[in-house]
N, C-alpha and C positions, 0 to 999 in steps of 0.2 A: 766466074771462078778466078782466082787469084792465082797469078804469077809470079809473086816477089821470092825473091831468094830466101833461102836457109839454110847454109852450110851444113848445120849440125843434121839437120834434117838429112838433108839429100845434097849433094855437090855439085848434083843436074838441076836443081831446084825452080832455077829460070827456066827451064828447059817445061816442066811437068804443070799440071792443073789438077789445082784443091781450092779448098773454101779454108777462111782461117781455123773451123772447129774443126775439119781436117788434120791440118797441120800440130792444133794440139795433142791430136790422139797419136798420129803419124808415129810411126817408128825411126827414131835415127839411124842414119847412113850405116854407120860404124857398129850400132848392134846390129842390124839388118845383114852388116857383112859377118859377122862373127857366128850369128844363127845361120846363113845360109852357107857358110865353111863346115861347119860343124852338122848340119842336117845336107850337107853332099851328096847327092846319089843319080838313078835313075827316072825315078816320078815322084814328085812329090805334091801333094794338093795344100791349097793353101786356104782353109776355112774362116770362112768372113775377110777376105782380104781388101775390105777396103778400096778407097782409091791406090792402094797399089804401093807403098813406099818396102815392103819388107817384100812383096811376091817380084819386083824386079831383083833383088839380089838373089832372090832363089831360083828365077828365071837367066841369070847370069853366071849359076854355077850347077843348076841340074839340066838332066837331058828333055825333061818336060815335065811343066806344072800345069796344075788343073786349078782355077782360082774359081771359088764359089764365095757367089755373097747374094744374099738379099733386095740388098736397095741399090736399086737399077742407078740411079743417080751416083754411086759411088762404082757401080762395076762399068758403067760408061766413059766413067774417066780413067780407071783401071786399064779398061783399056786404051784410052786414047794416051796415057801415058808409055803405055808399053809400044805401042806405035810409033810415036816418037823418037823414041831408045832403040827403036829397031829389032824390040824379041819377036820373033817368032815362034817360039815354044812355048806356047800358053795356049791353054784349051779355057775359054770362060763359058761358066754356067749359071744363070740367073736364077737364084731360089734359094730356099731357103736348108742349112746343112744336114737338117735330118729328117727333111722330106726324102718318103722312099722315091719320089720318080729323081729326085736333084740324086741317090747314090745309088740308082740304078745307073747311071750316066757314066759313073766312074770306070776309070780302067784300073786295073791290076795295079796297087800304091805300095811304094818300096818305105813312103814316111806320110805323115798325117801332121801340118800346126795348124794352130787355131789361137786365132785372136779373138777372143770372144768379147764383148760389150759389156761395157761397165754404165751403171747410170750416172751421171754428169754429178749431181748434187750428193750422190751419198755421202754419209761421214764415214760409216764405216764398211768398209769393203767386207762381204760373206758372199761364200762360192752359191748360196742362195738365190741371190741377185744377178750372178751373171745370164745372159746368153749367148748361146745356147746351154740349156741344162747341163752340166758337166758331165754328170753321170751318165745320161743319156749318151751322151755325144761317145766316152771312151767305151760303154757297152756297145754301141752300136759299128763303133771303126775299129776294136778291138777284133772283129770277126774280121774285117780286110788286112788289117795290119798291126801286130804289138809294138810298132815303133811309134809313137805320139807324142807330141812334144804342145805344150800350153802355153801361154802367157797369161799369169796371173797377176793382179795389181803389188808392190813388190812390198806395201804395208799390211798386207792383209797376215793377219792372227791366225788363223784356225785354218789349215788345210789339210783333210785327212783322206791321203792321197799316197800311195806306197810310191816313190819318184824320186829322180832327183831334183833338188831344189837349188837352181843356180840363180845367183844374186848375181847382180850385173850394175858394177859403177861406172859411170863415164865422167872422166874429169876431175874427179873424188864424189860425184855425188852419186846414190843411191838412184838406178835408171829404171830396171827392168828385172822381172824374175821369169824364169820358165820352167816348167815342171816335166823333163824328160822320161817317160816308162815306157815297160821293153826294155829291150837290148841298148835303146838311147841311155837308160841309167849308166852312168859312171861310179857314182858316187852315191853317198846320200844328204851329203849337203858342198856345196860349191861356191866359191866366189869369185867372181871372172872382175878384173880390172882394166877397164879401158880406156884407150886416152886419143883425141883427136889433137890432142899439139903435138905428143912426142911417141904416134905406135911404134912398135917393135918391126924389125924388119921380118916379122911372122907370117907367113897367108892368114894369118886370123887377125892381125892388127891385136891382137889380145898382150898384153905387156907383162902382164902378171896374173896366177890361177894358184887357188889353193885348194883342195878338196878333202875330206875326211867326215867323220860324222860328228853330228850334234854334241861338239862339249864346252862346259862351263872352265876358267882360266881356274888354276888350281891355285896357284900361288897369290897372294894378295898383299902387295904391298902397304904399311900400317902409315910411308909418312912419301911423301914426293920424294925423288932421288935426283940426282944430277942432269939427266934428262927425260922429257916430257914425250910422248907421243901420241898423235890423235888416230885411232885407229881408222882406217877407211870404212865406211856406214856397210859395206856390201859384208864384210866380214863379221862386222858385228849380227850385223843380220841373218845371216846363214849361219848362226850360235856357233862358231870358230874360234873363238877367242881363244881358246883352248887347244885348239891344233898351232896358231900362231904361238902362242906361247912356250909351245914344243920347240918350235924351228926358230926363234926368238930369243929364249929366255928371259923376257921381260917380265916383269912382274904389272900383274891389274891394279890398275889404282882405283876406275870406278867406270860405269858403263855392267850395270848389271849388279851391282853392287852398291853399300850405304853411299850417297849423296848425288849419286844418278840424276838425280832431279833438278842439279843444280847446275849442272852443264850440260854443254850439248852433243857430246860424243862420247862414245868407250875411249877409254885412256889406259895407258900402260906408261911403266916408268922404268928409268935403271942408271947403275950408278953409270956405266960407262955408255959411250956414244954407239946404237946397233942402228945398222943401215936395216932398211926392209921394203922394198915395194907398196907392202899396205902400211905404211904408215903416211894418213892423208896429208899430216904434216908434225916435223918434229923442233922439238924446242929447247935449248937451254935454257934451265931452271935459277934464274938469278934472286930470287927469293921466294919465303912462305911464310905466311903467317897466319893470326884470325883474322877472319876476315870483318874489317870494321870500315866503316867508310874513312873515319880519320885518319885511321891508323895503315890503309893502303894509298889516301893520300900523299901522303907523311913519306913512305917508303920509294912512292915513286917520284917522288921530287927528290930523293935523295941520290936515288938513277938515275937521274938526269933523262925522265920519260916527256916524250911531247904526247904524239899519238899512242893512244889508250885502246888497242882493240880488244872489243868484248868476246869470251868464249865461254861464255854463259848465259841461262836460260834467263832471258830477258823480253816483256811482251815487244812486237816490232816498231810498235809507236813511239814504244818509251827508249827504243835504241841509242838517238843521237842524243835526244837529252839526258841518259845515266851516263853516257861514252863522256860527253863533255865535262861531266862534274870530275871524272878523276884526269882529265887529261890535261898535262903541263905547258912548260917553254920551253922543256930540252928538247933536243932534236932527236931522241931514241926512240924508235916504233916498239910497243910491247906489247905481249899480249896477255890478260888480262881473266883467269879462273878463277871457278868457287869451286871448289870442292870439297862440299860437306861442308862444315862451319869454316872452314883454311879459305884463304885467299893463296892462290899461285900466279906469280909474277915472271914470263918467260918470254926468250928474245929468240924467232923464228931462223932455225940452220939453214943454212943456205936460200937466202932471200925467200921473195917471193908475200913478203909485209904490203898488209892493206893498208 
């Protein structure tokens, strides 16, 4: 088993024992802390836990977990993890989560997660594919407890599931979703934002939450405005675009809207400078035009642009060879839209230029 570090992973990293296909599935540290603040209590069981990366944070802030898994090789190191760390509040049971003898075993559950198995190659993630059965699994713990909380793949399309659906970014990027029903529901769509450079001085490390239900941005911007911003992917995801907007007043420029396809994020525009949390990054708008390859040449030689960062839908092979055709001598990092037939040309607020 492997002992190399991973911060993002675990901060004891050196300390614990996985295999590297481990470490891909693994839960990072910082959702692992956020889920087990947020699922706080007195017992909590942890279905399919793995070698162990999210049932230590829940064994660090409940009074006792119950960690069930399958394959003895990962609930081996589960435990020899937790050994290490020094918990002793952990009941482990070798089986499988909806065999009756594995929950006849259980005591009296104040909350119920479960990280269920995804298969490694699919393309497309359906609650079909997981295991353990879904349905099965919330019919069956629904008798012991309505508080249950899931982790679903955070792409996945179609979940028809009465829950909340918390989107979860770390870093700006799109991490983790979890389906909280019962009394765990807050909301019915959520986007929790989290950051491992700069968390909030919070028990949750969570820096930014916005919660409301499923709405489409009402207002739609017809041309870019004086500034750009990319929306964080958690928000867009959890169909909020629409509750931001409220608390924002930005207007949609596209992300759900005509030319989606040409870049790689929901975008929101306006004429004056709005501060916001989910804004993954924002940009002064120093031009717009059609987008032609000469004709945004032309423009950016006139800015005085060297480095040319792309923020559009570009295959990844063909990255550095498009980046290179529009990029100059001058010294000014820019960055680089399509939007719909427009090219937009914009210079990143407050640093932070690839």
């Amino acid at each position: 088993m492997s002992r190399s570090r991973s911060p993002l992973k675990h901060p004891l990293a050196g300390k614990l024992v996985f295999t590297s296909d481990d470490l891909r599935w693994a839960t990072p540290h910082i959702v692992a802390e956020w889920r087990a603040k947020r699922l706080q209590c007195g017992t909590i069981a942890d279905l399919g836990c793995g070698v162990g990366f999210q049932l230590l944070s829940f064994a660090a802030h409940c009074r006792k977990v119950i960690a069930v898994e399958k394959d003895g090789r990962k609930l081996d190191a589960a435990k020899e993890n937790a050994n290490r760390l020094g918990l002793k509040n952990i009941t482990f049971i070798h089986g499988d989560v909806l065999d009756p003898a594995v929950i006849a075993q259980l005591p009296k559950l104040d909350i119920v997660f479960c990280d269920p198995e995804r298969l490694p190659s699919e393309k497309e993630r359906s609650v079909a594919s997981i295991t353990p059965d879904i349905r099965s699994l919330i019919k069956t713990y629904s008798k012991l407890t309505d508080k249950i909380a899931i982790e679903f793949p955070p792409q996945m399309r179609a979940i028809p599931f009465d829950a909340e659906h918390e989107y979860i970014s770390v870093d700006g990027a799109l991490n983790r979703l979890t389906l909280y029903f019962g009394k765990l529901k807050r909301a019915e769509r959520s986007a929790e934002l989290l950051s491992s450079i700069s968390p909030s001085p919070d028990s949750a490390l969570g820096w930014a939450v916005l919660r409301g239900k499923e709405q489409e941005a009402k207002k739609v911007a017809k041309r870019v405005l004086n500034f750009l911003y990319e929306v964080d992917p958690a928000v867009a995801k959890a169909g909020l675009l629409g509750k931001l907007q409220e608390e924002t007043k930005a207007l949609l420029l596209s992300g759900g809207t005509a030319g989606a396809a040409t870049q790689k994020a929901a975008l929101m525009t306006s004429s004056k400078l709005i501060g916001s949390a989910f804004w993954k990054s924002t940009f002064h708008v120093l031009a717009a035009l059609p987008f032609s390859e000469k004709g945004v040449k032309k423009r950016l030689e006139q800015l005085g642009a060297g480095n040319v960062v792309l923020r559009m839908a570009v295959d990844a092979a063909d990255y550095w060879d498009v980046r290179k055709r529009f990029e100059g001598r001058g010294e000014k990092t820019v960055h680089l839209f399509r939007i719909g037939s427009d090219a937009v040309i914009g210079e990143m607020v407050g640093g932070g230029d690839e």
